[in-house]
N, C-alpha and C positions, 0 to 999 in steps of 0.2 A: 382235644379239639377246642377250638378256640372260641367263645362265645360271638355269633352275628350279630350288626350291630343293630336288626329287629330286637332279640334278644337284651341287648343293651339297653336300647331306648324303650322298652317294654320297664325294666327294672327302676329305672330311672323316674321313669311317668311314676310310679307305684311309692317311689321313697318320697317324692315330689310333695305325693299326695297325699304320704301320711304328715308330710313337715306342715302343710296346709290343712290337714285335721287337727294338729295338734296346736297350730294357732290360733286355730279359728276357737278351740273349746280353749282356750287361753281369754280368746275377746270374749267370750259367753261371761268367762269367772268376773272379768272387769268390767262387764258390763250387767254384771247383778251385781259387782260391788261398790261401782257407781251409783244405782240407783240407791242402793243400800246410804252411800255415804248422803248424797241427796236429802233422802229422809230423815234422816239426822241433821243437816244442814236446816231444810225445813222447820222441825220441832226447834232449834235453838231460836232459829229466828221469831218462832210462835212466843217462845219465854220470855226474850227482848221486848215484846210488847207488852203482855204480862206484866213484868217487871214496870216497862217504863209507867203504864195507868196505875201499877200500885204506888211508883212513889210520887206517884202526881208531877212528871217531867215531858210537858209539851215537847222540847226538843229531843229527846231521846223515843217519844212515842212518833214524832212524825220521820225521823230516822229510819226507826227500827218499821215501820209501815211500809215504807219506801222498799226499802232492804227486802221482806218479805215479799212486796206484790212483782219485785225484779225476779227474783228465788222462782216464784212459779211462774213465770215467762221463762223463765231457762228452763224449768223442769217440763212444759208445754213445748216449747219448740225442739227438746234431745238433741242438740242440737251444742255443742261445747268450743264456739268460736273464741279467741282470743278476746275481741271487743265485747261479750258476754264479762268473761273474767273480770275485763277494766272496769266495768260498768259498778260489778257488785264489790270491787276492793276502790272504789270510787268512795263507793258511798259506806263503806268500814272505813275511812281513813278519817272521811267526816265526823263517825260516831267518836271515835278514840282518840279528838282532839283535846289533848291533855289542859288548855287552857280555859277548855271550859267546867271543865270536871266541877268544880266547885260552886260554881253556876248553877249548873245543871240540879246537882241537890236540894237543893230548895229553891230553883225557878220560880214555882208557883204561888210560895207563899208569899217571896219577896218582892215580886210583881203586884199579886193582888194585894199584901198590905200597904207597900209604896203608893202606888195608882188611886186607893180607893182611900184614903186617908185625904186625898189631895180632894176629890168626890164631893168627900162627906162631912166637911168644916163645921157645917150648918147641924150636925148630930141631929139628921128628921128623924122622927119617931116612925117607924114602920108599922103600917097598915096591911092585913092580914083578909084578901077578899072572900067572901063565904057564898056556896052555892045554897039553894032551897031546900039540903039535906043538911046543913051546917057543918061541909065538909070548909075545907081551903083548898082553892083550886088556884094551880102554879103551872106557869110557863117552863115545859123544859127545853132548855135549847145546847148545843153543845160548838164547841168552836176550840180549831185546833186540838181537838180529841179533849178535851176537858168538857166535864159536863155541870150544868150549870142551871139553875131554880129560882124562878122569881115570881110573885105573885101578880095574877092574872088580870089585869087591867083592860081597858078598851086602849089596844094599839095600832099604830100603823107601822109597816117597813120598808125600808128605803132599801135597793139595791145597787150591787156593786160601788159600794164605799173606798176608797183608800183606808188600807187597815193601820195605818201608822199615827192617825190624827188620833189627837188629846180630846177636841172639840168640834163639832160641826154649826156653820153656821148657817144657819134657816132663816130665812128673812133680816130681821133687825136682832136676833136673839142667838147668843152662843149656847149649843148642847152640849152640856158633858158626854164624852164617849168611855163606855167603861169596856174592857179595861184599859184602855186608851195604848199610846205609842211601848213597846219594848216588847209587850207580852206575843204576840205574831212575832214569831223568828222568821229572818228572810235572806236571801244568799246576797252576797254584795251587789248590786245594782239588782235584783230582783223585786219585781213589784205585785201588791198581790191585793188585791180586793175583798171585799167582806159586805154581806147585809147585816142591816142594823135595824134593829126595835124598838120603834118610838114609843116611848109611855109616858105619862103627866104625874107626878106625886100629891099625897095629899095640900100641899099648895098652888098646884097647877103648871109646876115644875115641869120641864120637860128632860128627860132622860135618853140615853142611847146606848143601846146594848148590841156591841158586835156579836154576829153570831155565822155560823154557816148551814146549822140544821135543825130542824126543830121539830122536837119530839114530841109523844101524846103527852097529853097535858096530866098534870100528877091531880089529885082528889085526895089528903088526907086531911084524919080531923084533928083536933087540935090534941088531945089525949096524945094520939098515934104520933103526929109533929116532937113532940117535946120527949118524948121517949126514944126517938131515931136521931135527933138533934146532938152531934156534939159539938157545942157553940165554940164559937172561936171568936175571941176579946181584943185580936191582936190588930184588928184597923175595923172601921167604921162602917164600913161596907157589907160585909160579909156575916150572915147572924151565924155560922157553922157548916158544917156537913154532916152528910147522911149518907150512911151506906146502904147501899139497897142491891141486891144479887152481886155482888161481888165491888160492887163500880160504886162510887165517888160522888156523891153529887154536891156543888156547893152553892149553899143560899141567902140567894144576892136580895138585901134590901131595899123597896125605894119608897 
């Protein structure tokens, strides 16, 4: 007897619906091993920043920052569009431009020694301000993810600067701006702005420190200074850096 075709379409519905269990627990495995792969994606990108603050490389740190705040927009939206993809192999193709490689490895110190040698002709003696505890209290400020220390004068600050100038001029007087043009990386026709921090030197000097944040202000004494200090001879500008929880800080003379 010949199977009806209720019978048929009864058998049919049933294989249908096992081919459709067995994909869907198919999308389940790829879709825990997507998140899976994600998270791993995530952590490298966490390293890249890592890395870039330890070797003190603005361009590799504002990269790999980018890169990462893209990372969790996509891991946020679940969401796996093509233009997602382009976005993040966009900005990997920026990182791993082979021409700057060399660059890159000492950006910071060949920047601030060029820049601040040009500064500092005049070799001032650097003044060290003391609070009513006989600590030294220091401006921290950070720009371009670099972190940065200088002692705590009566300032003013000016905003949204163009960050490419060497000097600004204020009425009849040019200000040096440290660390003047190169150091701000910017995409070809990209323009980008910066506040800066007016301060006077001990001759009445006036100074200008690009910055974009500024942090609580530091208090050590001078014991504590010269033991955290590893000085650096290599330009005028700069009396050394100081490590403090993991991070970098370097401090700017005026």
């Amino acid at each position: 007897m010949k199977p009806t075709k209720k019978v048929l379409g009864a058998e049919e519905f049933f294989q249908i619906k096992i081919k459709l269990e067995n994909e869907l627990i198919r999308l389940e495995e790829l879709e825990r091993e997507s998140k899976d792969l994600l998270t791993n994606i995530l952590g490298y990108s966490e390293k890249l920043i890592q890395l870039s603050e330890s070797n003190e490389s603005p361009y590799f740190l504002q990269r790999s920052r980018r890169l990462n705040t893209e990372l969790h927009k996509f891991q946020i939206k679940n969401e796996y569009k093509q233009k997602e993809f382009d976005s993040l192999f966009h900005i990997l193709d920026k990182i791993k431009s082979e021409d700057k490689i060399e660059f890159l490895d000492s950006a910071l110190k060949n920047r601030i020694t060029r820049i601040a040698n040009r500064i500092s002709d005049k070799k001032q003696t650097p003044t060290l301000p003391k609070n009513l505890n006989g600590k030294m209290i220091f401006i921290c400020y950070v720009l371009e993810g670099v972190n940065f220390l200088i002692p705590k004068k009566s300032y003013r600050i000016l905003r949204d600067i163009p960050a490419f100038k060497k000097q600004l001029r204020i009425k009849d007087k040019s200000v040096p701006l440290f660390p003047g043009p190169g150091f701000v990386l910017m995409e070809e026709g990209e323009k980008k702005q910066k506040n800066v921090i007016l301060m006077k030197d001990s001759s009445k000097k006036e100074f200008g420190f690009y910055f974009d944040e500024l942090k609580e202000d530091w208090a050590v004494s001078k014991t504590s200074l010269e033991g955290l200090l590893e000085k650096d001879s290599t330009n005028g500008q700069i009396l050394g850096k100081i490590k403090r929880k993991g991070k970098l800080y370097h401090l700017v003379k005026i």
